[in-house]
C-alpha positions in Angstrom: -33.6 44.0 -1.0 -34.6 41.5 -4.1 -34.1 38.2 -2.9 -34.3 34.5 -4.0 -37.2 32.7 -2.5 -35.9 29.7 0.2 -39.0 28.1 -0.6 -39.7 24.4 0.5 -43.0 22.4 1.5 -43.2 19.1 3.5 -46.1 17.2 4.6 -47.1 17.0 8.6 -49.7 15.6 10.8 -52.9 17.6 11.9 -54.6 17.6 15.2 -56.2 14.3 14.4 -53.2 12.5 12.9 -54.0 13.5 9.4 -51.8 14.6 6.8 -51.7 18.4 6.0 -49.2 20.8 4.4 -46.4 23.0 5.7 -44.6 25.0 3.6 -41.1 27.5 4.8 -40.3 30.6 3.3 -36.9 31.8 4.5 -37.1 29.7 7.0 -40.9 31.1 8.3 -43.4 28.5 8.8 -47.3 27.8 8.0 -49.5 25.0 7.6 -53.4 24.5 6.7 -56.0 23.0 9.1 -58.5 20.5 7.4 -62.0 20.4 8.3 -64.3 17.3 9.0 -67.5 19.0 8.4 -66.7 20.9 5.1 -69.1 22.7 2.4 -69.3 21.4 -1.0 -68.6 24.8 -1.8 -65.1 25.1 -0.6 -62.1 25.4 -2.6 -60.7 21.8 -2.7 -57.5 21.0 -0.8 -55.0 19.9 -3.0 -54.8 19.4 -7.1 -54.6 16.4 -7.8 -52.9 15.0 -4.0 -51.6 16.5 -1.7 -47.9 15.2 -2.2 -48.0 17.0 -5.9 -48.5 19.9 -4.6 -46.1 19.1 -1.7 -43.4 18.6 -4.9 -45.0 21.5 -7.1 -44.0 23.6 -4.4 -40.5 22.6 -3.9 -39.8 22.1 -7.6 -40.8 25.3 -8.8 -39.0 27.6 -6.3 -35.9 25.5 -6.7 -35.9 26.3 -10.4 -35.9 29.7 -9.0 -38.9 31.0 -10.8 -39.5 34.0 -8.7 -38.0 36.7 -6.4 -39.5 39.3 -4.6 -39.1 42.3 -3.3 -40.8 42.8 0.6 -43.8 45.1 0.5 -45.8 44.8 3.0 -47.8 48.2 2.6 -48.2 47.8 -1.0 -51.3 45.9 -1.4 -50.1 42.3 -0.9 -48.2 42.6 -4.1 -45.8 39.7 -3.4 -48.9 37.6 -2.8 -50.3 39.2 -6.9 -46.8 37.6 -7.8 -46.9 34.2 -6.3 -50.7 34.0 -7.9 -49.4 35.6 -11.2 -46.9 32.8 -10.8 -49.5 30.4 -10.9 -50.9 31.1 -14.3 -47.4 30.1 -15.9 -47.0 27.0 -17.9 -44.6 24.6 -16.6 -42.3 22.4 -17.7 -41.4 18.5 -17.1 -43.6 16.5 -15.0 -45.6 19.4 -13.9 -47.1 20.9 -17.1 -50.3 22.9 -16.0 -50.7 26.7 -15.6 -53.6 27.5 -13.6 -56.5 29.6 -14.6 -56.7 30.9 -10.8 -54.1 30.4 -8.4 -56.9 28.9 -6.3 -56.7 25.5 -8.7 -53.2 24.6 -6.9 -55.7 24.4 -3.7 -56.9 26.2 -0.7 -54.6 24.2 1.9 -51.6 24.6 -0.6 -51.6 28.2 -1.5 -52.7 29.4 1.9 -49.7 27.5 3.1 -47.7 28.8 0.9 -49.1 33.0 1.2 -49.3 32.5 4.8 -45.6 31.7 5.0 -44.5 34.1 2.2 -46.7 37.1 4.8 -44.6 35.9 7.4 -41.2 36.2 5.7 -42.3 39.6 5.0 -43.0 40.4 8.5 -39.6 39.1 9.3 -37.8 41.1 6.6 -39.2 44.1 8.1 -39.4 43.2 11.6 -42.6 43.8 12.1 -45.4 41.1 13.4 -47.7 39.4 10.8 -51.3 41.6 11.7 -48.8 44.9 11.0 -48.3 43.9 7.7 -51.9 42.9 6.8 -52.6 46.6 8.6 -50.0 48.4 10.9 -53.4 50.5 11.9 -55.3 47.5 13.4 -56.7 48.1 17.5 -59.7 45.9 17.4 -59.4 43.0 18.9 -61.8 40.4 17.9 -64.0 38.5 20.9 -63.3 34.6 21.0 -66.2 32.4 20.5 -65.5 28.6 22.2 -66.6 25.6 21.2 -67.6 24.0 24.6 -70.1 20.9 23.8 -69.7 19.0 20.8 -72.2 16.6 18.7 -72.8 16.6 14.6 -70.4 15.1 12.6 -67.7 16.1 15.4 -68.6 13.9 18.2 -67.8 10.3 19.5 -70.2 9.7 21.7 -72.4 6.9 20.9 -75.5 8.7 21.2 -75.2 12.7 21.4 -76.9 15.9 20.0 -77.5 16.2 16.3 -76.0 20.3 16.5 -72.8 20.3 15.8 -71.5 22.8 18.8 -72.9 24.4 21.4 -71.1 27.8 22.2 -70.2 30.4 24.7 -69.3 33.7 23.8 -67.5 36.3 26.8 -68.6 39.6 27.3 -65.1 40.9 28.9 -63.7 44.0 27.6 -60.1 42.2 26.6 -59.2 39.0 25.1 -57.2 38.0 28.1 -59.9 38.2 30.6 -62.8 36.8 27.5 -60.5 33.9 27.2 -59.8 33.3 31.1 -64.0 33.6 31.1 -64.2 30.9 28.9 -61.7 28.4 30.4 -63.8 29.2 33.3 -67.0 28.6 32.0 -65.5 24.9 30.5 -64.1 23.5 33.5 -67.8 24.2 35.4 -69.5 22.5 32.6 -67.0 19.9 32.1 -68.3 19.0 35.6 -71.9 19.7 35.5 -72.0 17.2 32.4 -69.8 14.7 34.2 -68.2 14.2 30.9 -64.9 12.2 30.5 -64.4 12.8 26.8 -63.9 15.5 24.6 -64.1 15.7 20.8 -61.7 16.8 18.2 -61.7 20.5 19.0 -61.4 19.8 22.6 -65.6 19.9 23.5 -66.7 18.0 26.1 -69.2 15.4 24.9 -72.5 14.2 26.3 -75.6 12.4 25.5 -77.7 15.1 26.1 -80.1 16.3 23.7 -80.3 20.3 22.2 -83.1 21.6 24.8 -80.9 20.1 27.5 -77.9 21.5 26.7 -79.2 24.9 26.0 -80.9 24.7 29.8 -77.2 24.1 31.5 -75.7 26.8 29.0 -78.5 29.4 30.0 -77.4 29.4 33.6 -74.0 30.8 32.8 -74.9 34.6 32.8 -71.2 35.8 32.7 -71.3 34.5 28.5 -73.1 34.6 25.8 -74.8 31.4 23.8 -74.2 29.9 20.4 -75.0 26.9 18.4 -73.5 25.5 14.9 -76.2 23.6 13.8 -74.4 22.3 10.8 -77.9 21.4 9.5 -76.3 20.2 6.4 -75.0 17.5 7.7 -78.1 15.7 8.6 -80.5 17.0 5.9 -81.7 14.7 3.3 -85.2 16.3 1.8 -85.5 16.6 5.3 -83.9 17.6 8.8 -83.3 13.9 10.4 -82.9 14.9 14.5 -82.0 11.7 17.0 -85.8 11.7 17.5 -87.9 13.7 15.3 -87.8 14.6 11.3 -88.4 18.1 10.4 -89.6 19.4 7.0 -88.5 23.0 5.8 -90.9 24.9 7.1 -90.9 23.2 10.5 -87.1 23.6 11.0 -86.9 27.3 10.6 -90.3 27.6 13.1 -87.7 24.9 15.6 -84.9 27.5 14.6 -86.6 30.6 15.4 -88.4 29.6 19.0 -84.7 28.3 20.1 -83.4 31.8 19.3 -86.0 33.2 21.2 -86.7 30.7 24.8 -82.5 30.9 24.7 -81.4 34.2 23.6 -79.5 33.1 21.6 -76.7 35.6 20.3 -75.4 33.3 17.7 -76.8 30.5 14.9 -74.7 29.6 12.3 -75.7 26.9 9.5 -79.6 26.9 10.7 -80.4 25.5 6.8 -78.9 23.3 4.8 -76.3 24.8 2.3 -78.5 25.8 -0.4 -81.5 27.4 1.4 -80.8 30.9 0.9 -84.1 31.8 0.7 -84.9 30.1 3.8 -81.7 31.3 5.7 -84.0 35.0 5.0 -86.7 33.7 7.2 -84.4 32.7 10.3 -85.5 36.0 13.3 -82.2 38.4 12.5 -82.4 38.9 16.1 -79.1 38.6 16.5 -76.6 36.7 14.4 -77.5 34.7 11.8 -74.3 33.2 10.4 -73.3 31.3 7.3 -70.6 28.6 6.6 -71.5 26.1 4.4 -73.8 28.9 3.3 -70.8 30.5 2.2 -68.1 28.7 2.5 -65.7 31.6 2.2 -66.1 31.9 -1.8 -67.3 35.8 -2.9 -69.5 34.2 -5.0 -71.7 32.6 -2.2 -71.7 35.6 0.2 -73.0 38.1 -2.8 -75.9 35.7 -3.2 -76.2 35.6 1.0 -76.7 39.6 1.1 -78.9 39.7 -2.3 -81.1 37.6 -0.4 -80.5 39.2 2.8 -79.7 35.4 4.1 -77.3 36.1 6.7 -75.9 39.1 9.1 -72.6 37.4 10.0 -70.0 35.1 8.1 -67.6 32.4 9.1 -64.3 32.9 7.3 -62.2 30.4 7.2 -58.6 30.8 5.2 -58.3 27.5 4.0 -61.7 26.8 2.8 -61.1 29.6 0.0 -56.8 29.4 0.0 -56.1 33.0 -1.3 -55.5 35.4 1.3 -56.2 38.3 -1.5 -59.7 36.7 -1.7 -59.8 36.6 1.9 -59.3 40.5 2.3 -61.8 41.6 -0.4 -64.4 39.2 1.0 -63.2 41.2 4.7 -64.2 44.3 2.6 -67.1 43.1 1.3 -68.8 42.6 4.6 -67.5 45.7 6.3 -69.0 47.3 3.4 -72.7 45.5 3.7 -72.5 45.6 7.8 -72.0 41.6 7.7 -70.1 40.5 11.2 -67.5 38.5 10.5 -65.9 35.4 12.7 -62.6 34.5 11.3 -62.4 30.2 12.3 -60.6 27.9 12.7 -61.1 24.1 11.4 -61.9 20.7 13.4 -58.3 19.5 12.4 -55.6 21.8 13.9 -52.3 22.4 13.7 -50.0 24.7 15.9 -49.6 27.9 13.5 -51.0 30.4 15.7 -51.3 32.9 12.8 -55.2 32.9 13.1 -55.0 35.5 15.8 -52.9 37.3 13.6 -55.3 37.4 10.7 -58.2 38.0 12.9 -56.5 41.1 14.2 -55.0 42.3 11.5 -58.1 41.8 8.9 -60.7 43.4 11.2 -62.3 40.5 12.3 -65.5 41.6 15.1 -65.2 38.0 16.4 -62.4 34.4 16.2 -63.8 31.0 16.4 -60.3 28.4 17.9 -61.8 26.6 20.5 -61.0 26.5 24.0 -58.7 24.0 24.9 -56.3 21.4 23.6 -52.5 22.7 22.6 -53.8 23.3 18.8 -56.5 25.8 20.5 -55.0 27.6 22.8 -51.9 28.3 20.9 -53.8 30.7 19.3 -55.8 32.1 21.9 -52.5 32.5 23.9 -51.4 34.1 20.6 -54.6 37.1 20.7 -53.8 37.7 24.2 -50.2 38.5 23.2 -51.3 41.0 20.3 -53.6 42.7 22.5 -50.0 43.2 24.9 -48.8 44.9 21.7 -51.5 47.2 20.8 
């Protein structure tokens, strides 16, 4: 049935109090996360401010500029629509027409698909990772933040990585995730922390090596770090108490992969350093974000230079969830893992499980606990009931 679009887009608050975007589609709800540790490389937020596109969105659909016709097995093509859409000159106070749908900004038009994917769900009454692919079995493993530091953390004095993970080895998502919680609580304890960071990590002014010797004890999960070395690189990697150079950061790098085991590194280099990313020990995975930063363009230069073996992908640092599936294919096709994550500012869509599922997604990054985590954790476990 063709239908006019109830389309309408308001402004909430994010995990942190910050303002992000929600927009309704037949009365279906999402919203964008915002990230404190972002790439250079991402798709900006918003054109121009937020509130435009807040009244882009409402204006546009209330001139009732498009209808559509549900298809969810047809290639996304409502979502080719609402991007065609894009590319239309507009009238009155809102003149521009986009060369890329991606110019109205990530956090706007993923908003704005996301919600349009689950009206089409609803419509056929089906859940939102059977319209992406009514196939999909996998179920992706979480990975948990559990100790925070970088850019992310409060303490006063605390690690320079940004997060220290653990990673289940259960063979469901409801016993990885009850693993995790697990695995949280004992360290919340060992660390005698009282504080926890914006995704929920408990904080501490422990340094990497000590860290890593707590996490190693924990033989029921597996052991990642985000180094997030962009974020204190400046001709140089500036640690709490030592300065690396290039070639002494990847040597650092590559002996903590192998006194740890470590099963997971993402952001080793600074965002440029492709070529260096290449000399990280592929023993297991190597992964990119602000490598990357979910843009096609970044990861084709990450595999010609055989930089990485695993990709974050995060919806809203690219906005266009058509993007989102060829970049899906992409890896599938050059045997790249991919971790479908979550950002530091939350909000309680739960539709990240959805996508992880229904995308193919080997692994999901949304914390452990706080509400704006474990909504979506809760929300895995509840796919894997329908499966």
């Amino acid at each position: 049935m063709i239908r006019k679009l109830d389309v309408s887009a308001k402004i909430i608050k994010d995990s942190r109090g910050e303002d992000t975007i929600e927009v309704s589609v037949l009365g279906y709800k999402a919203s964008a996360p915002a990230g404190k540790s972002t790439g250079k490389h991402e798709t900006p937020p918003y054109y121009k401010s937020l509130q435009w596109c807040v009244d882009f969105i409402n204006m546009i659909y209330e001139r009732d500029l498009i209808r559509f016709q549900p298809s969810p097995y047809r290639e996304f093509s409502d979502l080719i629509k609402i991007e065609y859409l894009m590319k239309r000159p507009f009238s009155g106070d809102f003149k521009p027409a986009f060369n890329n749908a991606k110019q109205l900004g990530a956090n706007a038009l993923f908003a704005l698909e996301s919600a349009l994917l689950k009206a089409i769900a609803g419509d056929k009454k089906k859940e939102l990772w059977q319209v992406i692919n009514p196939k999909a079995k996998k179920m992706p493993i979480p990975i948990g933040n559990a100790i925070g530091g970088g850019l992310h953390s409060h303490h006063e004095s605390h690690p320079t990585f940004q997060e220290f993970l653990i990673i289940p080895k259960e063979k469901t998502a409801k016993k990885n995730v009850e693993a995790m919680k697990e695995v949280y609580k004992k360290l919340g304890k060992l660390l005698k922390s009282k504080s926890v960071n914006d995704e929920g990590a408990w904080e501490t002014g422990k340094n990497e090596e000590e860290i890593l010797e707590i996490l190693r004890e924990f033989k029921e999960v597996n052991i990642g770090v985000d180094v997030a070395a962009s974020s204190f690189y400046d001709k140089s990697y500036e640690y709490q108490s030592k300065e690396l150079n290039r070639d002494a950061q990847i040597a650092y790098i590559n002996s903590l992969i192998s006194e740890y085991n470590l099963l997971y590194v993402e952001d080793p280099l600074e965002e440029e350093d492709f070529e260096g990313f290449s000399k990280i020990r592929k023993k297991n995975l190597i992964v990119g974000d602000d490598l990357t930063a979910t843009q096609i363009e970044r990861l084709k230069q990450a595999i010609k230079h055989k930089s990485i073996n695993a990709m974050i992908i995060k919806p809203n640092q690219n906005g266009s969830l058509l993007e989102l599936k060829e970049i899906f294919d992409i890896c599938k096709k050059n045997r790249i893992t991919t971790i479908l994550s979550h950002r530091s500012g939350e909000t309680m869509d739960d539709a990240l499980a959805d996508y992880a599922v229904g995308f193919g997604a080997d692994y999901i990054k949304c914390g452990i606990a706080t509400p704006w985590r474990e909504v979506k954790l809760n929300r895995l476990i509840e796919i894997e009931r329908q499966i």
